[in-house]
PAZAGU-509787 format. One record per residue (C-alpha): residue number from 0; residue in one letter; z, x, y. Coordinates in Angstrom, 1 decimal. Example, Ala and Ser with C-alpha at 12.3 -4.5 7.8 and 13.67 -1.06 7.14 Angstrom:
<nodes>
   seq   type       pz       px       py
     0      A      7.8     12.3     -4.5
     1      S      7.1     13.7     -1.1
</nodes>
This chain:
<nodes>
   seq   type       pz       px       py
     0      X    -12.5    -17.2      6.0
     1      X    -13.5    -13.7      4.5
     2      X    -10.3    -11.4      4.2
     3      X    -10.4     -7.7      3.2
     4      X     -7.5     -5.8      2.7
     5      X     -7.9     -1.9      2.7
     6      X     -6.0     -0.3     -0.2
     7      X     -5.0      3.6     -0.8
     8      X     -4.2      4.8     -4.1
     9      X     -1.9      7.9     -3.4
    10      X      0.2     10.4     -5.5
    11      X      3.7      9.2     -6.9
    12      X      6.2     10.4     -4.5
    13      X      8.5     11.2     -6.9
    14      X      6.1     13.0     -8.9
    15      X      5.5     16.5     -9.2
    16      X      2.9     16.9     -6.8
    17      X      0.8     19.4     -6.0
    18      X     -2.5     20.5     -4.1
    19      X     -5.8     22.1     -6.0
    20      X     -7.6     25.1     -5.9
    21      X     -9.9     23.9     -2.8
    22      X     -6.2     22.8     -1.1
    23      X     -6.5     19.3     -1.7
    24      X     -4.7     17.1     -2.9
    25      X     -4.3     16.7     -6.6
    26      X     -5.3     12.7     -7.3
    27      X     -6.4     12.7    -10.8
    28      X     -3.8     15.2    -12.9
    29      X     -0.8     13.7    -11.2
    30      X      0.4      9.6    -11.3
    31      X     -0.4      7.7     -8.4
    32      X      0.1      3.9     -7.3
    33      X     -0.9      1.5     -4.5
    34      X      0.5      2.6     -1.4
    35      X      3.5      1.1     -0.2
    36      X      2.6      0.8      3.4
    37      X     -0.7     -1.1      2.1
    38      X      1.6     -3.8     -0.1
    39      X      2.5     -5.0      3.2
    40      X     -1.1     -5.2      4.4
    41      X     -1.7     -7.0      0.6
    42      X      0.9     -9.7      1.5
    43      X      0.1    -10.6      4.7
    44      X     -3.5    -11.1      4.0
    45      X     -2.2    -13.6      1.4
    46      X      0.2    -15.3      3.7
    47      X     -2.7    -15.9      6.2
    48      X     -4.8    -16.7      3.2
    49      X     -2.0    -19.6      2.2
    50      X     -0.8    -20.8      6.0
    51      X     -4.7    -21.0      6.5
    52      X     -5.0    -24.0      4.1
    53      X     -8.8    -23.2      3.8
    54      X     -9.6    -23.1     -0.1
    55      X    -12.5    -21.2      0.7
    56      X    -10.6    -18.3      2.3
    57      X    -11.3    -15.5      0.2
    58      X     -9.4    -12.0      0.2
    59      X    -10.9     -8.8     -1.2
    60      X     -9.1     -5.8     -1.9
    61      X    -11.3     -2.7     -1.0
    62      X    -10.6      0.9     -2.4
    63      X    -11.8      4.6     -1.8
    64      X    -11.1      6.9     -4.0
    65      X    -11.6      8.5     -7.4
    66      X    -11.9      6.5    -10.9
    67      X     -8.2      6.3    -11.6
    68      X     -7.6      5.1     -7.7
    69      X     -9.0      1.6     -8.9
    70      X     -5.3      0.9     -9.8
    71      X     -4.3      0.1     -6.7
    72      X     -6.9     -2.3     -6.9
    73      X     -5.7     -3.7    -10.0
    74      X     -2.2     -4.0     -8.3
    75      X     -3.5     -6.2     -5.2
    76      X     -5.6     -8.3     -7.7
    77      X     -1.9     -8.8     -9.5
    78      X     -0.3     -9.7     -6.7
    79      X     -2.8    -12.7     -5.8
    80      X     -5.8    -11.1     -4.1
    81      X     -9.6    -12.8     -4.8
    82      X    -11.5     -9.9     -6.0
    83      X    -11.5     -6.2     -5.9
    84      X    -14.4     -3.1     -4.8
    85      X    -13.8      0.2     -5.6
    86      X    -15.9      3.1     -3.9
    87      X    -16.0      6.1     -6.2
    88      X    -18.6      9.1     -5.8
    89      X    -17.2     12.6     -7.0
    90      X    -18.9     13.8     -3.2
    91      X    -16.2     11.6     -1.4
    92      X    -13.2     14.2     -2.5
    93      X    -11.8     16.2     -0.1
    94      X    -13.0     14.0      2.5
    95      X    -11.3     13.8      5.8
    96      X    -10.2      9.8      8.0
    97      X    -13.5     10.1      9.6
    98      X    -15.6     10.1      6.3
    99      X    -13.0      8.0      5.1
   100      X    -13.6      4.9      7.6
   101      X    -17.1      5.7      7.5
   102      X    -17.1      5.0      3.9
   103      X    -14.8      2.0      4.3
   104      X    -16.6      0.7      6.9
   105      X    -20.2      0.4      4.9
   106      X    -18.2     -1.1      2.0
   107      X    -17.1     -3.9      4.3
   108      X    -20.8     -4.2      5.9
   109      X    -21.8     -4.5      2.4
   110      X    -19.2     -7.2      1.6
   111      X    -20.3     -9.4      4.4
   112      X    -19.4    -11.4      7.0
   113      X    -16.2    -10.1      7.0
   114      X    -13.4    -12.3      9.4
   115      X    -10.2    -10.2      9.3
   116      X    -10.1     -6.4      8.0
   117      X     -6.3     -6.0      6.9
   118      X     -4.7     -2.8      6.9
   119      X     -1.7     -1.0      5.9
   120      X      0.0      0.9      9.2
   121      X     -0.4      4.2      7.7
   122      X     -0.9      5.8      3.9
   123      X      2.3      7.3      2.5
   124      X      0.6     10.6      1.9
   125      X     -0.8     11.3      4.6
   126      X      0.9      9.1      7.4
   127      X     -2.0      9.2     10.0
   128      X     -2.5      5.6     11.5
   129      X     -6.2      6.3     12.3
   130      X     -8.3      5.0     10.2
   131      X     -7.6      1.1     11.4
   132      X     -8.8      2.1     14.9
   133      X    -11.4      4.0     13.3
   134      X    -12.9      1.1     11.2
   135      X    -12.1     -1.5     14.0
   136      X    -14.9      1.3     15.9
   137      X    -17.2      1.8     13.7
   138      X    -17.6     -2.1     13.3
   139      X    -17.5     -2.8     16.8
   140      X    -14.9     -5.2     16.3
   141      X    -11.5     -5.5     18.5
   142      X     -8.2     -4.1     17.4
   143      X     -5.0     -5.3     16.8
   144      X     -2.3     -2.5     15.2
   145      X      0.9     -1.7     14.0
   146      X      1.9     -5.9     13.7
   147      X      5.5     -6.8     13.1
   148      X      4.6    -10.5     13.2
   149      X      1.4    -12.1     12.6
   150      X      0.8    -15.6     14.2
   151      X     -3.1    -17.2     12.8
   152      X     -4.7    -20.0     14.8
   153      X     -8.1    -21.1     14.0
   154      X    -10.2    -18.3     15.3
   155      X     -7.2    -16.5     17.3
   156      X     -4.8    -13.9     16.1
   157      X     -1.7    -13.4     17.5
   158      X      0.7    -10.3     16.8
   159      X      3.7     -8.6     18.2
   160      X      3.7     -4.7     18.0
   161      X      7.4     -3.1     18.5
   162      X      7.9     -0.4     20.8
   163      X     10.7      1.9     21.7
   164      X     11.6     -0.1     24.2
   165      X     10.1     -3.7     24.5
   166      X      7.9     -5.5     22.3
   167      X      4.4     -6.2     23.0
   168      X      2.2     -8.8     22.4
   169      X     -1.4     -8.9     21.6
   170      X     -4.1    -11.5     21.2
   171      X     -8.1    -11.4     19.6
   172      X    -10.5    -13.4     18.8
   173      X    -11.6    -13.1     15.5
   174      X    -13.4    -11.0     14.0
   175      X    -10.7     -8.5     14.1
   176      X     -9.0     -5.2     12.3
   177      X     -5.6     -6.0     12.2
   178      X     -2.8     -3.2     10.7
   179      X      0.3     -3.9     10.0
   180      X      4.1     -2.3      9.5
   181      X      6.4     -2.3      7.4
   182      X      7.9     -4.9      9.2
   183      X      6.8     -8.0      8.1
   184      X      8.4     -8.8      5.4
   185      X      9.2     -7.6      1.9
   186      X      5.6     -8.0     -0.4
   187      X      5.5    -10.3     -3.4
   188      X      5.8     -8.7     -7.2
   189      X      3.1     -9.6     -9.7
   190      X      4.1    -12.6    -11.7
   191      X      3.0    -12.5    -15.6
   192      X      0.6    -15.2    -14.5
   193      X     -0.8    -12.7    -11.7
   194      X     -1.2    -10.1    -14.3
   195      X     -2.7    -12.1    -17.0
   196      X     -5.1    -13.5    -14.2
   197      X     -6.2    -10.3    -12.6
   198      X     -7.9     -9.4    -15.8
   199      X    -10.9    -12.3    -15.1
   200      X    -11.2    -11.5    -11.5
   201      X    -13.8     -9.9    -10.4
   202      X    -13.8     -6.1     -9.9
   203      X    -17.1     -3.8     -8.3
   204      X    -17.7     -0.8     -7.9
   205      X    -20.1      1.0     -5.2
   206      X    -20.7      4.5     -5.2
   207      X    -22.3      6.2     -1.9
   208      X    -25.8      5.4     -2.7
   209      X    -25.2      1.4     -2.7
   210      X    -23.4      1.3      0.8
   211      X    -26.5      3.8      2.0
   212      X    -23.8      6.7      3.3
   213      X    -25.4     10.3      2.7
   214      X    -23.3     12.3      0.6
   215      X    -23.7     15.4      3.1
   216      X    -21.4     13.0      5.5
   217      X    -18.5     12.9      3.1
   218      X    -16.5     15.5      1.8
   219      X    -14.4     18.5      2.1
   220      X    -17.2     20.4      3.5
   221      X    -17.7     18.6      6.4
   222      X    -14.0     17.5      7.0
   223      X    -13.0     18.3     10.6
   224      X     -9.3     19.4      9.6
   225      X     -8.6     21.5      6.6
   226      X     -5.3     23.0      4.6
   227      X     -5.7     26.5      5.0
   228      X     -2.5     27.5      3.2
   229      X     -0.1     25.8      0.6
   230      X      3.8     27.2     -0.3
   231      X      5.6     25.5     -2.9
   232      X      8.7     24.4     -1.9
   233      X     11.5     26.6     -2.8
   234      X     14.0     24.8     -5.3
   235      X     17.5     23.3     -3.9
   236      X     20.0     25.9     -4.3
   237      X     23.9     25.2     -4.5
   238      X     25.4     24.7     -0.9
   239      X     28.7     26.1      0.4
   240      X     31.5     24.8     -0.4
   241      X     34.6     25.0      2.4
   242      X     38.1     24.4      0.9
   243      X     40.4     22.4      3.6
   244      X     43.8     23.7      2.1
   245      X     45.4     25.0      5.6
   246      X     43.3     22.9      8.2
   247      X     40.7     24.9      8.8
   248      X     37.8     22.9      7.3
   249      X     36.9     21.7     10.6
   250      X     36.9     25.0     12.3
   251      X     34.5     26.3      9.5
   252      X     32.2     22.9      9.9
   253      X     31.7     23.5     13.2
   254      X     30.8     26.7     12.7
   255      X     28.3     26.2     10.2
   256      X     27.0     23.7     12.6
   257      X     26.8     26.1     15.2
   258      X     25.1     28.8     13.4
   259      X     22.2     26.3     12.3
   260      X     21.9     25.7     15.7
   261      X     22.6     21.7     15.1
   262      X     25.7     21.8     17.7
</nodes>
């Protein structure tokens, strides 16, 4: 079985982020790691991988983004994956989901004969959920998203997706493009032997011109949404404080309450 796992390298969240001249996203002067919605995608490509008992299964872990993004790559390779490929081609930036699965699905065309596309349920910075459905379309290939459980058998996949009020559950044949939650259960840490090991696995990288996408289909220029305007974010100021010394703390909570228009 051929696995890939799709992989986001995003901005530390609890860095100082911040948006460029163009109103992108800043992904090289800021820190960034793996995604931790896609850590979940990781693991559960390697639990198939290991229920499968095939020693020929094979999981890649497949990356769009600039040169430093190839770190999340070097994370999923820690954590147990096969091999890695990295897209990087400085006319990707800026580029929307719909250049993005475009790009991601001609990397996975160019991989091969590909069984099971594994997907995170959304990235953390943007939090959009469409490029699984997008991929799984551009393929041609069935669709199985936003799995809490993952059941494998032979050539059928089996998932549950939890709703706000019931559970469904889905079946497909593989091939498939499968995305999962955060659900599933907590993702492995690199061992010191996954670290040490990640260094002799194999690691490519494509740029536009190997997967044959034009660079006038990627980009910020042909993005169908845009950030028009960017405001920082105002820092915390000291709230107000309501001294309860005759019983009127309540009174003045609900007030307060009142006025933001919570109660």
């Amino acid at each position: 079985m051929n696995i890939v796992v799709c992989v986001k390298h995003v901005p530390d969240a609890t860095a100082d982020r911040r948006f460029e001249d163009d109103a992108t996203v800043d992904r090289v002067g800021v820190d960034g790691l793996l995604s931790e919605l896609d850590e979940y995608a990781v693991e559960q490509a390697l639990q198939i991988k290991e229920k499968s008992g095939d020693e020929g299964t094979e999981v890649t872990a497949l990356c769009v983004g600039p040169e430093g993004a190839v770190d999340a790559v070097r994370k999923a390779l820690q954590m147990g994956v096969d091999k890695g490929v990295h897209v990087s081609d400085e006319a990707i930036a800026g580029s929307d989901a719909i250049a993005t699965s475009l790009v991601l699905a001609e990397a996975v065309k160019k991989i091969g004969d590909v069984d099971l596309v594994v997907c995170g349920m959304a990235s953390t910075d943007a939090s959009m959920s469409v490029v699984p459905p997008m991929i799984a379309e551009r393929l041609g290939l069935p669709q199985v998203t936003l799995a809490s459980v993952i059941e494998l058998q032979g050539d059928q996949i089996r998932i549950k997706r939890d709703g706000d009020a019931a559970t469904e559950v889905i079946g497909a044949t593989l091939p498939v493009v499968l995305s999962v939650t955060d659900q599933t259960g907590e993702a492995r840490y690199p061992s010191f032997k996954g670290i040490m090991a990640a260094k002799k696995k194999p690691l490519e990288t494509y740029a536009l011109s190997d997967l044959g996408v034009e660079a006038e289909k990627v980009g910020l220029s042909v993005a169908w949404s845009a950030v028009e305007e960017t405001t920082e974010r105002p820092p915390r100021t000291a709230g107000e404080i309501v001294t309860d010394e005759d019983g009127s703390g309540a009174t003045a909570l609900a007030e307060f309450l009142a006025s933001k228009k919570f109660i």
